[in-house]
C-alpha positions as CSV (number, residue, x, y, z in Angstrom):
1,X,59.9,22.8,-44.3
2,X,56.3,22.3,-45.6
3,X,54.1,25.7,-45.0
4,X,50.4,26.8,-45.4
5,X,49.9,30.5,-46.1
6,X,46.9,32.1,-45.4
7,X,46.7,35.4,-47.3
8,X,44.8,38.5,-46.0
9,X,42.8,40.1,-48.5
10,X,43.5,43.8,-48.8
11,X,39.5,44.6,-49.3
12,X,39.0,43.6,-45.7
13,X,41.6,46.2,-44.1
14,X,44.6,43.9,-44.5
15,X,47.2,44.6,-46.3
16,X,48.7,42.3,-49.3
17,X,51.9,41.9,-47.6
18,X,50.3,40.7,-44.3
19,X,51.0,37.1,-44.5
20,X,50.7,34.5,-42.0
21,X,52.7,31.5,-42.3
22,X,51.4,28.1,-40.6
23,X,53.6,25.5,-39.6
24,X,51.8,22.2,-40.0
25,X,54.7,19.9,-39.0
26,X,54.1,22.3,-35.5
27,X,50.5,20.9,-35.6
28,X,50.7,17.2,-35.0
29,X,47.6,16.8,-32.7
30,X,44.7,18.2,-32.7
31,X,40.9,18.5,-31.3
32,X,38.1,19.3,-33.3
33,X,35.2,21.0,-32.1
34,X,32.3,22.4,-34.4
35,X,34.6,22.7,-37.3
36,X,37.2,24.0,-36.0
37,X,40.6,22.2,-34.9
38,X,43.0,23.7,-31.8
39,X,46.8,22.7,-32.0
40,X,48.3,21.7,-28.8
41,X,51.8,23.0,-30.1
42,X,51.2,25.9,-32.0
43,X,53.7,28.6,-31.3
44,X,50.6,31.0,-30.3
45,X,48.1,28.9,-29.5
46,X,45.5,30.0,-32.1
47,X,42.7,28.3,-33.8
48,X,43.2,27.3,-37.3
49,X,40.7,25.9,-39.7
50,X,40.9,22.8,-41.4
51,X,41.0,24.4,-44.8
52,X,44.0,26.3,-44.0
53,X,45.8,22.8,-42.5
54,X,45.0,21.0,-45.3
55,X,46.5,23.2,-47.9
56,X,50.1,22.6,-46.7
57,X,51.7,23.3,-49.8
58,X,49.7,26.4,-51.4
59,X,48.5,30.0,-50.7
60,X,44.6,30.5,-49.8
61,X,43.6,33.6,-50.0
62,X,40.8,34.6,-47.0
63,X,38.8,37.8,-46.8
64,X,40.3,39.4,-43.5
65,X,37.7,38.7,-41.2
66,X,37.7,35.0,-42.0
67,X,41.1,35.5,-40.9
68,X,40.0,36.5,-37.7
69,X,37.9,34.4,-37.1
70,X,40.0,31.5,-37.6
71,X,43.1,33.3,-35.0
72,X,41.5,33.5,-31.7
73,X,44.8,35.4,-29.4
74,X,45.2,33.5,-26.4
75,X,45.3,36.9,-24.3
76,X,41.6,37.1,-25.6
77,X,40.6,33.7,-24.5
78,X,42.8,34.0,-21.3
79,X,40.1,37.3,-20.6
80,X,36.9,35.3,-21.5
81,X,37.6,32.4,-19.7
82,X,38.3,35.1,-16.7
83,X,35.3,36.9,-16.2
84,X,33.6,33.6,-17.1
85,X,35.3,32.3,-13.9
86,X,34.6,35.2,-11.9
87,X,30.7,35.2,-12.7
88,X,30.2,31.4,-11.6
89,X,32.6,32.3,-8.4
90,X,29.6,35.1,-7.7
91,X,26.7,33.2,-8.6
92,X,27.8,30.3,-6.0
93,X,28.9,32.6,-3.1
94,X,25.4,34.8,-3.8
95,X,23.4,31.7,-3.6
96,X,25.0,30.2,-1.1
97,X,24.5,34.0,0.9
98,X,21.1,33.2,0.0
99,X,20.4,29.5,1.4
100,X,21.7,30.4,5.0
101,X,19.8,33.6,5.2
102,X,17.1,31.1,3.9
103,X,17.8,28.9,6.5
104,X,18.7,31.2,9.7
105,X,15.0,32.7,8.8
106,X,13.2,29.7,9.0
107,X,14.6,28.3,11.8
108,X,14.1,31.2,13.9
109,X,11.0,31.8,12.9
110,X,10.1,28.2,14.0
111,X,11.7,28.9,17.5
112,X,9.4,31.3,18.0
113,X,6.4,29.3,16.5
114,X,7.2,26.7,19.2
115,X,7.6,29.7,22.2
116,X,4.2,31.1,21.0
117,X,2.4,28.2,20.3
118,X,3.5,25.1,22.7
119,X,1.7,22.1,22.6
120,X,-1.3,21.9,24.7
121,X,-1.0,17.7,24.9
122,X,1.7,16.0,25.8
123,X,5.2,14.5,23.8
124,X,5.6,10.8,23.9
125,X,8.6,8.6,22.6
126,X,7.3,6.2,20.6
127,X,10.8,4.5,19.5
128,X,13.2,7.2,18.7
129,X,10.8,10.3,17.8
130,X,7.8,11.5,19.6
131,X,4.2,12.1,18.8
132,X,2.1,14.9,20.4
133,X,-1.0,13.2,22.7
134,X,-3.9,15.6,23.7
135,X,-6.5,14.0,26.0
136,X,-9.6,15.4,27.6
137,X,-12.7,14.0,29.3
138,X,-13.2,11.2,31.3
139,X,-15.2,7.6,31.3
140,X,-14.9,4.9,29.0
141,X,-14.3,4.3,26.2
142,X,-11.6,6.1,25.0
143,X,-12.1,8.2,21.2
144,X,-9.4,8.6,19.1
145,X,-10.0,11.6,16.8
146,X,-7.2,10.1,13.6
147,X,-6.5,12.8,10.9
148,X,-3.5,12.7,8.4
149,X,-2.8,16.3,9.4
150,X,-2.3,18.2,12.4
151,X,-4.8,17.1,14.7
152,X,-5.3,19.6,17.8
153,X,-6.7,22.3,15.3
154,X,-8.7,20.3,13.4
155,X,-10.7,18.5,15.5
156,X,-11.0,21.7,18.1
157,X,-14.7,22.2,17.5
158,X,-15.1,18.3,18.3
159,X,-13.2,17.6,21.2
160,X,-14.4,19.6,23.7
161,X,-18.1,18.3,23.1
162,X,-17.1,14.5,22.8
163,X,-15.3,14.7,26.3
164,X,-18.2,16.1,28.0
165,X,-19.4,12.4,28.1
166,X,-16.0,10.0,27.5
167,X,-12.7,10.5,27.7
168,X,-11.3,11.5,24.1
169,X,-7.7,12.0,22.7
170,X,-6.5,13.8,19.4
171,X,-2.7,13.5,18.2
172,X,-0.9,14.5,15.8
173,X,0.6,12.2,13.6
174,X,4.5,11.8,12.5
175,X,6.0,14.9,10.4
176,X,2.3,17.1,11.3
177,X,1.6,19.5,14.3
178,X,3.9,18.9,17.6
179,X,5.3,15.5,16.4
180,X,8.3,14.5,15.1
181,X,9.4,13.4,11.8
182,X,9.4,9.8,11.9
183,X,9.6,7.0,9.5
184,X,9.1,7.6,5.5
185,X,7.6,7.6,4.1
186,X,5.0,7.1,5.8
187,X,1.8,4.3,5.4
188,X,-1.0,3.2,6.9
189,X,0.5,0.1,8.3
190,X,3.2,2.4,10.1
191,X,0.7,4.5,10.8
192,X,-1.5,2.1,12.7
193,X,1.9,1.1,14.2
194,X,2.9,4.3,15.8
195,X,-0.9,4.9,17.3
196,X,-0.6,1.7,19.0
197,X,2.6,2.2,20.3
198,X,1.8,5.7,21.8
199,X,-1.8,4.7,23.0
200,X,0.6,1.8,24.9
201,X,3.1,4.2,26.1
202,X,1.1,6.9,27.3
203,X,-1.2,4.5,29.1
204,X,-4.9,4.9,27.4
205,X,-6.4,1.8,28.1
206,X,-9.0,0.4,25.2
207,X,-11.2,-0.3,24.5
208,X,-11.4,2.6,21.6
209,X,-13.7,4.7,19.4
210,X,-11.6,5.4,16.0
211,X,-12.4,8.3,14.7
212,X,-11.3,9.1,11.1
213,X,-11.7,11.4,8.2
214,X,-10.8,11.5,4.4
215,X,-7.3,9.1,4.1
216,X,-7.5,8.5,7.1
217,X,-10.4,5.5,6.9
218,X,-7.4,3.5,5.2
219,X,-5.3,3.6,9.1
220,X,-8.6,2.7,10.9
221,X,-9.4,-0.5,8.8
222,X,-5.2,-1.3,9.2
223,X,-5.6,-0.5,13.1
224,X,-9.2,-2.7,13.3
225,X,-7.0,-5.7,11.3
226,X,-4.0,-5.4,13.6
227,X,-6.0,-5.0,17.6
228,X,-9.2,-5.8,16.4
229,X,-9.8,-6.9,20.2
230,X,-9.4,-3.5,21.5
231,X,-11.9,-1.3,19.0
232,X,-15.6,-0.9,20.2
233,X,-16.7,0.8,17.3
234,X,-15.7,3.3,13.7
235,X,-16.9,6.8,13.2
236,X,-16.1,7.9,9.7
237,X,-16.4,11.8,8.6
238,X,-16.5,12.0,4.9
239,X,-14.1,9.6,4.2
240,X,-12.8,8.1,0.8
241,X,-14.4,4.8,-0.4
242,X,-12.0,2.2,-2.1
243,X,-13.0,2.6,-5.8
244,X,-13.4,6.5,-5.8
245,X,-10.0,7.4,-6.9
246,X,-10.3,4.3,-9.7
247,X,-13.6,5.5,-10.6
248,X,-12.3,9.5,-11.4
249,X,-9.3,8.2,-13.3
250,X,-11.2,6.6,-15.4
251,X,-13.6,9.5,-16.3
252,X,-10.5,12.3,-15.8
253,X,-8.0,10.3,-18.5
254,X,-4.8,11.7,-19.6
255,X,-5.8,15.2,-18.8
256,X,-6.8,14.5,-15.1
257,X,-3.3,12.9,-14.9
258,X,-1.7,15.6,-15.8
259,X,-2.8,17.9,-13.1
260,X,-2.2,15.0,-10.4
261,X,1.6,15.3,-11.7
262,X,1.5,18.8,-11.6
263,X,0.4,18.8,-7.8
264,X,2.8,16.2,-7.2
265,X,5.5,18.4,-8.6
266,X,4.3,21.2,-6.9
267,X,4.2,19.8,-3.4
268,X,7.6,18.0,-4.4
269,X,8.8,21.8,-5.0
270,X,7.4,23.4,-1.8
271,X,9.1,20.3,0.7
272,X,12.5,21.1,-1.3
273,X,12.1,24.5,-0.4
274,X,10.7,24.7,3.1
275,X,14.3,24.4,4.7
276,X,15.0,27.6,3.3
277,X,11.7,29.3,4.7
278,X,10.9,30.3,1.0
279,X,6.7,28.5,1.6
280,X,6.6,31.0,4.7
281,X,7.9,34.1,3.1
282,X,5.8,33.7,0.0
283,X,2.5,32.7,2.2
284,X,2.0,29.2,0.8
285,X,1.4,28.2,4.2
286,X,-0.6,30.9,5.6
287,X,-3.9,30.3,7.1
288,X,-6.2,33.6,7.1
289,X,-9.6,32.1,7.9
290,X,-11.3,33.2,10.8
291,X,-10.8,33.0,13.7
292,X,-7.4,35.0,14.1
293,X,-6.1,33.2,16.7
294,X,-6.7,29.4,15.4
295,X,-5.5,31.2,11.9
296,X,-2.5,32.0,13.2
297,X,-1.9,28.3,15.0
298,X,-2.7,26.6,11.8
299,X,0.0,28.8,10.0
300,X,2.8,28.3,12.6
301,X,1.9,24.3,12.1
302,X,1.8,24.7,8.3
303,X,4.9,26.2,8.3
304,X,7.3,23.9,10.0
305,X,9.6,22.1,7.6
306,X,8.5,18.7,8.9
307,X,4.8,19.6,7.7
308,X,5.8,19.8,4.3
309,X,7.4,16.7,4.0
310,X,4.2,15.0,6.0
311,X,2.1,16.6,3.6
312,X,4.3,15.2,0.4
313,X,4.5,11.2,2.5
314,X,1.3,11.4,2.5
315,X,-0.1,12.0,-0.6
316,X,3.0,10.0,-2.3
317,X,1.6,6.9,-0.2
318,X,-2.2,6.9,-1.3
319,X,-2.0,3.7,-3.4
320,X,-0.2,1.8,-1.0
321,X,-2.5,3.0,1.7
322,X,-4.9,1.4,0.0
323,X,-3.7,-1.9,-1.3
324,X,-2.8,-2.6,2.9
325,X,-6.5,-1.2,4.0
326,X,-7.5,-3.7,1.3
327,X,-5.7,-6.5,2.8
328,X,-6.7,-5.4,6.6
329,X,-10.1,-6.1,5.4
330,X,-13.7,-4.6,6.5
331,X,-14.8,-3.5,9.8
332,X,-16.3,-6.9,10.3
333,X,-19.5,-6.6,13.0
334,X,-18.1,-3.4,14.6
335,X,-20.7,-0.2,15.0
336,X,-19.7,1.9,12.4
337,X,-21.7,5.4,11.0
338,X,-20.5,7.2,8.0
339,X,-21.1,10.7,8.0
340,X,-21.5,12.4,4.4
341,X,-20.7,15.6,3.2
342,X,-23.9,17.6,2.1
343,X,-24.2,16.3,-1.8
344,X,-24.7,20.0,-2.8
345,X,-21.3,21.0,-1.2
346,X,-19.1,20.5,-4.3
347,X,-15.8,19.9,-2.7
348,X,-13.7,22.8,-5.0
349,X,-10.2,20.8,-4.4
350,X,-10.5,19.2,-7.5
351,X,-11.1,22.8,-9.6
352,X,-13.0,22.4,-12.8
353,X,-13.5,18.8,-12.2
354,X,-15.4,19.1,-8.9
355,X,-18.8,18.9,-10.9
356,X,-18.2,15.8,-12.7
357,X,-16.7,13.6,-9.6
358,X,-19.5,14.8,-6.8
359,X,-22.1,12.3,-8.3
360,X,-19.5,9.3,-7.5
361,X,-18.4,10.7,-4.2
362,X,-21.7,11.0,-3.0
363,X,-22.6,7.1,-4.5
364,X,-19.5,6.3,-2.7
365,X,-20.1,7.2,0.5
366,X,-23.0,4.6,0.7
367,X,-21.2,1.7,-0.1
368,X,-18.5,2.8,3.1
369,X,-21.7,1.2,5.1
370,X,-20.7,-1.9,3.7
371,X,-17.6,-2.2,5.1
372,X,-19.4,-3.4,8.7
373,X,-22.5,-5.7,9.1
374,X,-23.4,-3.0,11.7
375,X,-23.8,0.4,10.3
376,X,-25.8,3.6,9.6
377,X,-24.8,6.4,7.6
378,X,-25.8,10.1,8.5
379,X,-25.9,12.9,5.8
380,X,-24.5,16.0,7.2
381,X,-26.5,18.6,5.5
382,X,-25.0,22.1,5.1
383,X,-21.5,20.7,5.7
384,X,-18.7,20.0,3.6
385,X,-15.9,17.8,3.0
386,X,-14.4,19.2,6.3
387,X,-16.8,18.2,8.7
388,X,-14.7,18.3,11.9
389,X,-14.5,22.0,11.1
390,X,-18.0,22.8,9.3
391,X,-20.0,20.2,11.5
392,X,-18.4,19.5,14.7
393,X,-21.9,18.8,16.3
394,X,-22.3,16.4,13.7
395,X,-19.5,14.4,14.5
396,X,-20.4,14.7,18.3
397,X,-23.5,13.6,18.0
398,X,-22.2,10.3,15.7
399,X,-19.5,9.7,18.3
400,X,-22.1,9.9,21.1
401,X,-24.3,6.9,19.7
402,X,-21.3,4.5,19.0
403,X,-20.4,4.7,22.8
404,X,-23.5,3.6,23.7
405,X,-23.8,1.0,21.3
406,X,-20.3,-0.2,22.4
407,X,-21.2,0.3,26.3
408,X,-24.8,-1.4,26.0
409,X,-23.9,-4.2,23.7
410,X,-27.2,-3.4,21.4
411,X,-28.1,-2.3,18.0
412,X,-27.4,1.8,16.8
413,X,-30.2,3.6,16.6
């Protein structure tokens, strides 16, 4: 019978008579992984090394800790593989401990969001999920305050001092504030959509004042394309012209790229997490501005799991946003007046970058006057990019010339 010996040298605590004898006939298969080759019928189950198969015939002498190396016992590998099994048992039942408590925290703390906070409007199916209406006022026409985010807070300086002359509605669109989740993601062109359909279904009768901030010019124009028949006239509050974001890209390069994928990744992060209440625990959601008790409103809204994903929709759909405001077209001849953010107000959401992109926001915002044959553009000094919240007279007192431009038929003054 052919034999390998492998010798243990007596220098490394062996002992010149401790021999261990290899059957290679007993080795007929085996696996090799990083140098080193495991029989499938080995009497003990141990690893060998090549060198020792391989010399079938004669006696290799091997310090004694190659030896060891080279005979791994089964009941030592039986033990590894044990606790190995044991720590990825308590790692999964720990986390998955973890994502209910996770979950159990932030629904309840939702539940009680929604008992201490209920909406002050009204919820209205609009095909399988509803939107949250909130309408004041009376007299025609009928202003539509349109923001991307939950509207009843932000536009709660403004709507009380539009509908002491017209009747005037804020909502919240899909995934923000009281409403639903609806379709995603989510664009302007379903945006428009799900305005019309709730303006229809809750009965507000056009014709309509639009109202829109930031994004949110891109759903007007899409709106104006779709029903241009039942729009009297635009109000736009520091809104985003078409070639801004065009314009910074080209100034910002690979650098400014960079941090738009790091916010991307970060808001990609935060929706992933929301389920498990991990944005509400840590305060990425929290609102502490004065006043305490709109603070505390925003948070609740901020903190909803739906939010998150709205928030993620709808910065993920800025480009197509634009390429369908593009193809809705202008304003045409409909009263429009831009209102601008004071040009000193640096908006600090771009960071380090805010200096070098106010010049073309503020040349921007003139060429939004080109967008009707019947527009004025009003620079809201001592406001910034948040005018609904820094400037609500501003936007009051815009609103309040449209209607009568729309009522009288005549030219904006």
């Amino acid at each position: 019978m052919e034999t390998a010996a492998v010798t243990r040298d007596q220098s490394c605590g062996g002992s010149p008579e401790g021999v261990a004898v290899l059957n290679v006939r007993r080795v007929p298969h085996l696996l090799v992984f990083g140098g080193l080759e495991k029989s499938r019928s080995t009497r003990d189950g141990s690893l060998v090394s090549l060198v020792a198969i391989l010399a079938s015939n004669a006696s290799l002498q091997l310090p004694d800790c190659c030896y060891d190396l080279l005979t791994l016992s089964e009941p030592n590998s039986s033990r590894v593989w044990h606790w190995v099994k044991f720590a990825l048992i308590f790692i999964a039942g720990l986390s998955a401990l973890l994502a209910v408590a996770g979950l159990s925290y932030q629904a309840l703390a939702s539940a009680r969001d929604r008992r201490r906070f209920p909406p002050p409007g009204k919820l209205v199916d609009v095909g399988g999920y509803s939107l949250h209406l909130y309408c004041t006022g009376s007299a025609a026409p009928t202003v539509i305050l349109s923001a991307r985010y939950f509207a009843f807070p932000y536009w709660s300086g403004v709507q009380p001092r539009i509908a002491e002359f017209t009747t005037v509605c804020s909502y919240d669109a899909a995934w923000h504030g009281w409403s639903d989740g609806g379709r995603a993601p989510l664009t302007s062109t379903q945006e428009a959509e799900d305005l019309h359909r709730l303006l229809q279904r809750a009965a507000v009768a056009p014709p309509y004042i639009l109202v829109a901030d930031s994004q949110s010019q891109f759903d007007a124009r899409v709106y104006v394309g779709q029903h241009q028949q039942e729009v009297g006239g635009v109000v736009l509050a520091d809104a985003v012209q078409d070639d801004f974001v065009a314009k910074i890209d080209e100034i910002g390069g690979k650098e400014w790229e960079r941090m738009l994928d790091e916010g991307a990744s970060t808001l990609r992060l935060q929706m992933w997490l929301a389920p498990l209440g991990v944005p509400r625990l840590l305060g990425w959601c929290a609102d502490t501005s004065p006043p305490a008790r709109i603070a505390a409103l925003n948070t609740a809204l901020a903190c909803r799991t739906t939010s998150f994903r709205g928030i993620w929709f709808d910065a993920s759909s800025f480009d197509e946003d634009l390429r369908e405001a593009r193809a809705a077209g202008t304003f045409r001849d409909l009263p429009l007046v831009v209102i601008s953010r004071d040009p000193k107000r640096v908006d600090t959401d771009h960071g380090a970058w805010a200096e070098k992109f106010n010049p073309i926001w503020v040349e921007s915002q003139k060429d939004l006057s080109k967008l009707s044959s019947h527009s004025s553009q009003v620079i809201a000094y001592g406001c910034g990019h948040n005018i609904p919240l820094d400037c609500p007279d501003v936007i009051a007192a815009a609103v309040r010339k449209v209607v009568a431009t729309s009522n009288t038929g005549g030219q904006l003054q």
